[in-house]
Backbone bond lengths (Angstrom), bond angles and torsions (degrees), N, CA, C in turn:
res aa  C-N    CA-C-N  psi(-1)  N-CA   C-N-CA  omega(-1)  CA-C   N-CA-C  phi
1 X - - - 1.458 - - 1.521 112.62 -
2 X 1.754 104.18 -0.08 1.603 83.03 -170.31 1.928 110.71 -93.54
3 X 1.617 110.31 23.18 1.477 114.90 158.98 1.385 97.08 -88.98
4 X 0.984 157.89 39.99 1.511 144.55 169.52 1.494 97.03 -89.11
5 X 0.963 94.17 129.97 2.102 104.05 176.62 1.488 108.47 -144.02
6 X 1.422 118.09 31.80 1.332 136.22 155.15 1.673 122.70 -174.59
7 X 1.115 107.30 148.55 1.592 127.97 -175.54 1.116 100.41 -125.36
8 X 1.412 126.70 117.11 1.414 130.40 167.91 2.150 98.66 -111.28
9 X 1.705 96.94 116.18 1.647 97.52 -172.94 2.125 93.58 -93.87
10 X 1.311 100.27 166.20 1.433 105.76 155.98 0.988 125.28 -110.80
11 X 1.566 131.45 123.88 1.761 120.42 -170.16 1.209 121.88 -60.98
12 X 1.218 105.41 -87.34 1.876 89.36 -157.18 1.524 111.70 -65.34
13 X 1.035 145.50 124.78 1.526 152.62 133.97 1.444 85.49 145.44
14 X 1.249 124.99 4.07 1.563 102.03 -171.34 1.912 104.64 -122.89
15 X 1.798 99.74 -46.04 1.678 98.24 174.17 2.167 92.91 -106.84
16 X 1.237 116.37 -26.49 1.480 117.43 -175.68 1.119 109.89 -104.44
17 X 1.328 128.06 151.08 1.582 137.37 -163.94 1.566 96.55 -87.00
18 X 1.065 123.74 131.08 1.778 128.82 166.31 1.682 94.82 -86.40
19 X 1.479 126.81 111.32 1.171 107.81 158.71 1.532 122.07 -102.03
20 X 1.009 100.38 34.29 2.035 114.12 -176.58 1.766 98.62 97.17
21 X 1.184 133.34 20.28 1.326 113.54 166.04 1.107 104.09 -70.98
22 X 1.689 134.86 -56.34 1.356 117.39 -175.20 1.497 133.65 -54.60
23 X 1.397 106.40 -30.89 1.570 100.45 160.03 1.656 119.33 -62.96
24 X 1.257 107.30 -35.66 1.853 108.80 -169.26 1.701 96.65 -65.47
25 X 1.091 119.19 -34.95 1.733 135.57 -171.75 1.663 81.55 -77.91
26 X 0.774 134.16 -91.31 1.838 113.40 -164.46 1.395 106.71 -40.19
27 X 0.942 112.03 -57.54 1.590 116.78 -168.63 1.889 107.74 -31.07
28 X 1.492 83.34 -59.03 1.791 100.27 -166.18 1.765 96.50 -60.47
29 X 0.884 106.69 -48.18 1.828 118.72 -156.71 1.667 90.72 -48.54
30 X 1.410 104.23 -57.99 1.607 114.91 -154.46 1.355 112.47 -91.40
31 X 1.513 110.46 -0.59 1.694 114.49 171.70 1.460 94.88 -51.92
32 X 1.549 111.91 -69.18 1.636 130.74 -145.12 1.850 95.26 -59.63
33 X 1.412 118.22 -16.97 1.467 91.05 157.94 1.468 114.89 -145.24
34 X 1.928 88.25 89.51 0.963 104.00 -157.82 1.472 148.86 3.04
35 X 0.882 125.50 49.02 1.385 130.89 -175.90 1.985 119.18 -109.51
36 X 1.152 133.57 127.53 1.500 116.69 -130.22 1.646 70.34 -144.90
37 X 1.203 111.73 87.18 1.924 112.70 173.27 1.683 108.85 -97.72
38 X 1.934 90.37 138.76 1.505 81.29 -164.35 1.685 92.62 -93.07
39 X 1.657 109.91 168.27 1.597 114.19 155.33 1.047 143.22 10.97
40 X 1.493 115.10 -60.45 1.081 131.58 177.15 1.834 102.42 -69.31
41 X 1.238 113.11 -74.92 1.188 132.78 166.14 1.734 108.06 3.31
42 X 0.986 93.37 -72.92 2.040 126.55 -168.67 1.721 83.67 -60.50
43 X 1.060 101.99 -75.40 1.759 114.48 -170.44 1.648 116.00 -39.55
44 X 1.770 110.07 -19.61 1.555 94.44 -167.97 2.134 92.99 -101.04
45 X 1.518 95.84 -8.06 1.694 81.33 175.56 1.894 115.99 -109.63
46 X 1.317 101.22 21.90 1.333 112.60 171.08 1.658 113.06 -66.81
47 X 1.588 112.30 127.92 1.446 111.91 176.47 1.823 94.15 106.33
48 X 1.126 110.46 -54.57 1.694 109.95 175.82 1.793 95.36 -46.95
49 X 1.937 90.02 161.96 1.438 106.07 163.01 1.375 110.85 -48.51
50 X 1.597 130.45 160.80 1.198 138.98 -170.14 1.576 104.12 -88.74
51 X 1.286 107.96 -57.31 1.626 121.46 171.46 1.942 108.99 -40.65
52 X 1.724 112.82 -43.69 1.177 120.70 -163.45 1.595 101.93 -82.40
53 X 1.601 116.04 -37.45 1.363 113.53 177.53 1.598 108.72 -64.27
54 X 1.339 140.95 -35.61 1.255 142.91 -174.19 1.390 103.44 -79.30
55 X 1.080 131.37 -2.38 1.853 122.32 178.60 1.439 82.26 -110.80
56 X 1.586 144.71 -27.97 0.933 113.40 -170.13 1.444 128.04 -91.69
57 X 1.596 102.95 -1.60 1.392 112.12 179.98 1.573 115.79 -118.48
58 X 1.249 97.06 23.09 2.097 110.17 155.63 1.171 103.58 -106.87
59 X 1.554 107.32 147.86 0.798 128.41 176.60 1.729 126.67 -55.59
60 X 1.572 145.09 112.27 1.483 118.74 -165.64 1.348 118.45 -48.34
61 X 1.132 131.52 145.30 1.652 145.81 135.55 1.406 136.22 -118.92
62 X 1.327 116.31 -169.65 1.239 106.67 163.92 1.983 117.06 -80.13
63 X 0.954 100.68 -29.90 2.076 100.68 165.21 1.086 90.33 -89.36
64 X 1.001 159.80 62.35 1.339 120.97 144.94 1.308 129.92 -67.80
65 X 1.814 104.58 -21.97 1.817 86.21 161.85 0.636 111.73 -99.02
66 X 1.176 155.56 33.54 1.986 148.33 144.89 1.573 90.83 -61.27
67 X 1.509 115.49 -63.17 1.757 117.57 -166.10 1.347 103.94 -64.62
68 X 1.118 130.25 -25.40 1.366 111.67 -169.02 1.943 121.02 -103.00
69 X 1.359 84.80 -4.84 1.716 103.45 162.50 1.140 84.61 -83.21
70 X 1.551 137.77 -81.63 1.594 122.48 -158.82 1.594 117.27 -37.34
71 X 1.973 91.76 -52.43 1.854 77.34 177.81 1.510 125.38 -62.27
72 X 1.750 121.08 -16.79 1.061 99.18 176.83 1.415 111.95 -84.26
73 X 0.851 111.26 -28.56 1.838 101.68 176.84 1.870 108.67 -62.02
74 X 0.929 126.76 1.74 1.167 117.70 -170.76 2.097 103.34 -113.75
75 X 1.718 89.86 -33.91 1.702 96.24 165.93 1.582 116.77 -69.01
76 X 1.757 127.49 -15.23 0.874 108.48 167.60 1.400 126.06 -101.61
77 X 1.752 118.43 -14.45 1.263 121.53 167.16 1.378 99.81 -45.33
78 X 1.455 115.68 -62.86 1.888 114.61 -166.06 1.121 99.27 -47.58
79 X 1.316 116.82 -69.25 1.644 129.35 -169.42 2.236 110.75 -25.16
80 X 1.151 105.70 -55.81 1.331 138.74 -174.13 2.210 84.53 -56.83
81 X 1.505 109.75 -97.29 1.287 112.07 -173.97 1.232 109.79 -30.39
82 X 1.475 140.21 -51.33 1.252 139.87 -174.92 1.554 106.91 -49.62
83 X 1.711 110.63 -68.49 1.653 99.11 174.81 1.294 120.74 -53.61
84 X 1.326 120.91 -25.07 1.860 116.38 -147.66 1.741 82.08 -91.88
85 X 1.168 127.54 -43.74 1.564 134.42 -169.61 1.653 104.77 -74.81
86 X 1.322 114.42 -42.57 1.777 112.86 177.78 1.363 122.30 -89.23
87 X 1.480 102.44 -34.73 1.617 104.58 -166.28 1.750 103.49 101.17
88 X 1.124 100.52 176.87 1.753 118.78 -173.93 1.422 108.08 -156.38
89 X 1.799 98.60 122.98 1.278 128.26 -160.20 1.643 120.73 -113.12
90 X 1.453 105.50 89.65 1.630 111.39 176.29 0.947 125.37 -23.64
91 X 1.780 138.79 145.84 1.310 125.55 153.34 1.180 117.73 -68.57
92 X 1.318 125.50 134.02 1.640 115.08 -176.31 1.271 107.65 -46.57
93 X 2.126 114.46 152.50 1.200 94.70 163.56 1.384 115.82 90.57
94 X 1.340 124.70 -51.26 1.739 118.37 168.35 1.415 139.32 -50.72
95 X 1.419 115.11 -33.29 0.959 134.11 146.60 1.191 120.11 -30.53
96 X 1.591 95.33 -73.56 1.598 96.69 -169.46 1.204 111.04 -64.09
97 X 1.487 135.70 -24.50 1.632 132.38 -164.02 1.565 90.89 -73.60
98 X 1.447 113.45 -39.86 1.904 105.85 -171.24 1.472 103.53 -57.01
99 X 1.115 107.94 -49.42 1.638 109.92 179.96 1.629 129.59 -58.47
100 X 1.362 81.73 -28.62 2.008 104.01 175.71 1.588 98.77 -70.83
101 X 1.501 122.41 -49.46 1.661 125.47 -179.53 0.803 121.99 -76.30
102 X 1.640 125.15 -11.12 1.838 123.09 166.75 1.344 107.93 -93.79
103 X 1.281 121.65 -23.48 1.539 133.23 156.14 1.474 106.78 -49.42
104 X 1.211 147.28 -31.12 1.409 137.04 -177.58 1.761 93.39 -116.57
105 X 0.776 110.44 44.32 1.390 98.36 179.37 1.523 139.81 68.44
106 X 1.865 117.09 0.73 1.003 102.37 -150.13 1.526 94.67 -123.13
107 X 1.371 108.79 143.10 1.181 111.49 -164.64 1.526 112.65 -85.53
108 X 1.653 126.36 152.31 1.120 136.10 -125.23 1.800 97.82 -140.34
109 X 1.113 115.91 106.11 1.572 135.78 -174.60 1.169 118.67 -109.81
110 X 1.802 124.24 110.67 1.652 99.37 163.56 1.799 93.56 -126.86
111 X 1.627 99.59 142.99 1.301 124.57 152.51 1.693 121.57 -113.36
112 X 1.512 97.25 162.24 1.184 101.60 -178.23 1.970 100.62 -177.64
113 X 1.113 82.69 157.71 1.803 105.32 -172.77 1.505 110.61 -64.10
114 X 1.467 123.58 -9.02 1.408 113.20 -170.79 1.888 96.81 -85.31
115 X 0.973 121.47 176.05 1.633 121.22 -179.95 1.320 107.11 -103.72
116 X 1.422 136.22 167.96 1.251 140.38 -177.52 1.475 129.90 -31.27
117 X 1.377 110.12 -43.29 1.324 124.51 -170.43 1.391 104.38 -56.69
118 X 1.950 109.13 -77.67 1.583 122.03 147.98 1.582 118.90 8.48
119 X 1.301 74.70 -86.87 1.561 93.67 -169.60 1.546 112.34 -60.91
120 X 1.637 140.34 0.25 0.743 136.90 -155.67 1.819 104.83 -111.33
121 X 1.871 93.61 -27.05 1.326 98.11 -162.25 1.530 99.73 -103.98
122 X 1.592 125.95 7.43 1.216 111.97 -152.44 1.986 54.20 -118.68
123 X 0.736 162.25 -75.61 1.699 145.07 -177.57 1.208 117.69 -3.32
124 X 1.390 88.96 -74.48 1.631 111.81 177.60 1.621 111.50 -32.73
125 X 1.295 112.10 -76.11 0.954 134.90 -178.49 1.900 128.87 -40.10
126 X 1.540 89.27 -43.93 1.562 112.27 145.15 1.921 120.37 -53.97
127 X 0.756 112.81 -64.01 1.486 126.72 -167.11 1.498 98.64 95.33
128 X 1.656 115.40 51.64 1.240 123.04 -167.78 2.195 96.32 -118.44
129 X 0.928 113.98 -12.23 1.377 126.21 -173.68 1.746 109.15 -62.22
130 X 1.286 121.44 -14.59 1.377 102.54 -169.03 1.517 98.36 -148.14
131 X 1.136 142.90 130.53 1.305 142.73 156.74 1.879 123.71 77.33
132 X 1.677 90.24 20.22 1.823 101.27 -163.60 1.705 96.16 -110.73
133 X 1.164 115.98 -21.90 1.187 129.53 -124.50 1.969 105.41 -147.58
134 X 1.552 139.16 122.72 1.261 122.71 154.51 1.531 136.97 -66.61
135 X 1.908 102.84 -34.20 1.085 85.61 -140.03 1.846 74.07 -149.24
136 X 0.962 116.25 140.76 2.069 115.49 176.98 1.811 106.52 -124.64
137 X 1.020 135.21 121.88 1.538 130.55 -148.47 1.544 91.49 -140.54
138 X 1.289 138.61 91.89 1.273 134.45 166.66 1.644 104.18 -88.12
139 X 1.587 89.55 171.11 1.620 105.16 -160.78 1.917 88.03 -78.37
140 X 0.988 127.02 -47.45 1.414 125.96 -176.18 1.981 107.69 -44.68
141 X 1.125 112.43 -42.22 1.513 123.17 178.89 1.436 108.32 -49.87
142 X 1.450 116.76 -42.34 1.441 99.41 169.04 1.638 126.33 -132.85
143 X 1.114 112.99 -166.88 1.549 118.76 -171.37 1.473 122.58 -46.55
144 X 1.185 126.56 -45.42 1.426 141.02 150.51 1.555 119.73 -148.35
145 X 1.241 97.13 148.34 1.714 109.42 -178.47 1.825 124.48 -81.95
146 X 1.049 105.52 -160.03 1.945 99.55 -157.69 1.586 80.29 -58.48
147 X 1.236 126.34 163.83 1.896 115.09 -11.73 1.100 117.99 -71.40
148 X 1.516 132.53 -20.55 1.255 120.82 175.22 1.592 115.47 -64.28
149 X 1.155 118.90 147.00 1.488 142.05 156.14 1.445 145.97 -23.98
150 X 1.635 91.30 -10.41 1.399 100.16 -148.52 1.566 86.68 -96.72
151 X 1.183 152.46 3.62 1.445 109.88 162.67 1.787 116.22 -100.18
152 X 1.991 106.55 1.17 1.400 100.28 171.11 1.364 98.81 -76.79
153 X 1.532 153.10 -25.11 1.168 160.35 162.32 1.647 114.50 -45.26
154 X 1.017 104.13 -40.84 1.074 117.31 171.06 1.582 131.05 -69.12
155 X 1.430 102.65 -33.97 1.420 114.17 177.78 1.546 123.88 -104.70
156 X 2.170 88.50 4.00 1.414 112.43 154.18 1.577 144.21 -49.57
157 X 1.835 70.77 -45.52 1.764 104.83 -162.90 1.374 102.09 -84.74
158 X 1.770 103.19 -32.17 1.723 99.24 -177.28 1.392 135.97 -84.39
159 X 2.050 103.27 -1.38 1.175 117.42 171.69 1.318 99.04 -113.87
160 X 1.484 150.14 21.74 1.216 138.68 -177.37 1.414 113.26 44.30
161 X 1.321 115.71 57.34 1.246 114.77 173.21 1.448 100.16 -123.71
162 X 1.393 125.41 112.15 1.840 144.28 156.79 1.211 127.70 -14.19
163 X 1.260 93.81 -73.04 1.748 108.14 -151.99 1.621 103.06 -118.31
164 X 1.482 113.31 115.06 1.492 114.84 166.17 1.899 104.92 -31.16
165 X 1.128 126.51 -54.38 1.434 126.66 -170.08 1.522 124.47 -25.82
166 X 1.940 86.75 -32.42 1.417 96.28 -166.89 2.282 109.07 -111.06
167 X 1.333 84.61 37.82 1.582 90.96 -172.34 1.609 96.85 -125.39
168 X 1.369 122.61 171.11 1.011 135.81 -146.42 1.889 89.64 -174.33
169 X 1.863 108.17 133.58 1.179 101.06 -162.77 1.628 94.75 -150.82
170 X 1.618 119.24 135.87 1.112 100.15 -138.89 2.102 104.63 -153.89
171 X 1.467 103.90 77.45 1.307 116.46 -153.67 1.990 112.12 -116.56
172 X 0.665 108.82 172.73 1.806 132.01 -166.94 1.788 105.59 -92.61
173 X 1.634 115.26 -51.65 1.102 128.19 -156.73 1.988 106.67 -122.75
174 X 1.149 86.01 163.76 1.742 108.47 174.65 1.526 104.09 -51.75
175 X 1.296 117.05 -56.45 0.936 106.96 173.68 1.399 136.23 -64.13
176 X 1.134 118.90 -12.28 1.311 145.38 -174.44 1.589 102.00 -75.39
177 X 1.386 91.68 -48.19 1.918 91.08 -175.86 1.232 118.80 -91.65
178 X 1.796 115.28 -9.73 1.090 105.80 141.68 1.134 168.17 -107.60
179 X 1.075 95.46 36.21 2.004 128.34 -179.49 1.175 97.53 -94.40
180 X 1.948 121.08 -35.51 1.592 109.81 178.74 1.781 107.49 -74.24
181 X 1.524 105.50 -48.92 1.309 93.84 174.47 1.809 131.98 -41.27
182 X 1.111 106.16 -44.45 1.368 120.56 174.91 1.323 119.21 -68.03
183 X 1.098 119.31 -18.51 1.662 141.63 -168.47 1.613 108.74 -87.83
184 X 1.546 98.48 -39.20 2.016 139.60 174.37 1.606 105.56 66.74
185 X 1.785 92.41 27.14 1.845 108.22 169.34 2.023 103.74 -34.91
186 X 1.591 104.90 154.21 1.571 118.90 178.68 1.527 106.53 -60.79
187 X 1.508 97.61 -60.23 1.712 106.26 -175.30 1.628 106.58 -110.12
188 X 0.991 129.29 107.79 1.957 145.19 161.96 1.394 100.33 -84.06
189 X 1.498 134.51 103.11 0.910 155.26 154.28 1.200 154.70 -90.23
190 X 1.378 127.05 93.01 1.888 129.41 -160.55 1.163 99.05 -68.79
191 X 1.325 117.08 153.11 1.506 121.09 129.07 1.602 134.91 -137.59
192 X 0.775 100.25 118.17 1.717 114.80 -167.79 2.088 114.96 -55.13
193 X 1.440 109.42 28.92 1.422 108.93 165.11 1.161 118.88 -95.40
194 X 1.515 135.85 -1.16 1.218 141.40 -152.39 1.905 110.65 -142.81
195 X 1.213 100.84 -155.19 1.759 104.59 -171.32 1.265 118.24 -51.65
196 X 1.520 124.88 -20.75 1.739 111.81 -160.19 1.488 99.56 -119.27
197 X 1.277 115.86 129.21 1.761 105.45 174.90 1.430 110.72 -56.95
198 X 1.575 125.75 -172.89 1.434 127.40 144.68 1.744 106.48 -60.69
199 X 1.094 148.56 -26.30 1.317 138.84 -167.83 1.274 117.14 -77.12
200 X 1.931 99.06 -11.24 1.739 100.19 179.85 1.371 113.57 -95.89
201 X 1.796 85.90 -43.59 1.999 104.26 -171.29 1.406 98.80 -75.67
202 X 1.434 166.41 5.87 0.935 151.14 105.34 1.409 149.22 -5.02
203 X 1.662 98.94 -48.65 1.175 120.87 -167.89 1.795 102.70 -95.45
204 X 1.571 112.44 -0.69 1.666 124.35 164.84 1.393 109.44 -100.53
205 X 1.395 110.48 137.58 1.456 111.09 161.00 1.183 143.72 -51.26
206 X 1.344 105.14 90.64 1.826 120.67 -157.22 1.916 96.42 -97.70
207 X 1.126 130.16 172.03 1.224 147.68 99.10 1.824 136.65 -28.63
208 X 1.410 91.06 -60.30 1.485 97.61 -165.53 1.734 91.26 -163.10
209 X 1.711 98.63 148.20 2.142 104.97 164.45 1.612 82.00 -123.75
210 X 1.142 87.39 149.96 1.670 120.83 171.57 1.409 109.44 -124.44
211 X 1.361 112.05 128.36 1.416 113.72 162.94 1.980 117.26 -42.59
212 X 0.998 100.41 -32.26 2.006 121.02 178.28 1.119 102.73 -179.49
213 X 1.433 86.38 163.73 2.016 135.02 -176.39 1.640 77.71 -41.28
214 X 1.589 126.92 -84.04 1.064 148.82 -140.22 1.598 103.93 -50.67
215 X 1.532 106.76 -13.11 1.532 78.73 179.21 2.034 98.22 -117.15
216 X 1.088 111.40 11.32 1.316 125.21 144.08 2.021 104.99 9.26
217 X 1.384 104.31 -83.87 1.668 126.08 -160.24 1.653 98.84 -63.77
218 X 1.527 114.46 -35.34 1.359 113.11 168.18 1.296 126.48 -61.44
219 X 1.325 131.28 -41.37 1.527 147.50 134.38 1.865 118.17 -3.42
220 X 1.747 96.71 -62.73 1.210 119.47 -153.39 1.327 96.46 -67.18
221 X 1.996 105.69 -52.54 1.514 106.96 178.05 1.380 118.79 -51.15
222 X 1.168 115.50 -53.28 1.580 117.56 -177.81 1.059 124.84 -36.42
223 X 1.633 119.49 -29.20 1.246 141.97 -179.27 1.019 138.56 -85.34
224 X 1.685 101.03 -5.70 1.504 110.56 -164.15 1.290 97.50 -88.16
């Protein structure tokens, strides 16, 4: 592991605590047309684009994208009040691992499915917006979101880093591990603080599950 010359993390459930806003934010979005998704439901499109999880949990029609632009504009108003009204709560420990990987040189990536705005205020809100961080890769930035590849590719291009060999990819959910798989990143990495148990992220082509991000550097040693 000691060619790794990038870490691409996933935010919420993986470096940010999910404390059920994102479920309450589906919930609300998809009441107003009518659609009442249970747990499970919510849970199997967690880690996907945000825009892509809301078309996938209406029902088909002929609008369906009129409704499912509405629902997403309505999953991120909630989404938005929930942080700006609660606050946003680190995984222990994440911090410090970003700081531990720019300390060895290695440059430090997070993507995630929420779109700019999101992603801008749950930063903010961190004191994660300026100098914590290389590289910020939302699902809106490119062509489509997990499972495809394209925003660890993306956060390839923006650290000049080559060769998947030398990336390291590092998510909560199924989908998470499979954007690295597809990506054919060195290290594909679970971690069990967020949406997917071990009984799901298991059953994807991982590397390694970690209880958390935070124990990340313990990993690294083992490896050396």
């Amino acid at each position: 592991m000691q060619d790794i010359e990038l870490v691409v993390f996933d935010l919420a459930g993986t470096t940010v605590h999910d404390d059920g806003q994102i479920r309450e934010a589906f919930t609300a979005a998809l009441a107003e047309e009518g659609v009442k998704p249970d747990a499970g439901q919510i849970r199997s499109v967690r880690g996907a684009s945000k825009r892509q999880a809301i078309l996938t949990l209406l029902p088909p029609g002929p609008d369906l994208k009129d409704r499912a632009a509405r629902g997403y504009a309505r999953f991120c108003d909630q989404l938005g009040q929930q942080y700006r009204a609660h606050g946003v709560r680190p995984v222990q420990g994440a911090q410090e691992v970003f700081a531990w990987c720019r300390g060895r040189g290695i440059h430090v990536a997070l993507n995630t499915g929420f779109d700019r705005e999101i992603t801008n205020l749950v930063l903010s809100s961190l004191g994660w917006s300026k100098g914590v961080v290389d590289v910020k890769v939302c699902s809106d930035d490119v062509a489509q979101g997990r499972p495809a590849p394209y925003m660890i590719f993306r956060a390839m291009e923006a650290t000049r880093v080559i060769s998947v060999f030398r990336v390291a990819n590092v998510g909560d959910t199924v989908a998470d591990l499979q954007a690295g798989n597809n990506g054919g990143v060195r290290c594909n990495i679970g971690v069990l603080s967020g949406a997917h148990p071990r009984e799901m992220l298991v059953l994807e082509r991982h590397t390694d599950l970690l209880p958390s991000v935070a124990d990340l550097p313990i990993l690294w040693e083992q490896n050396e």
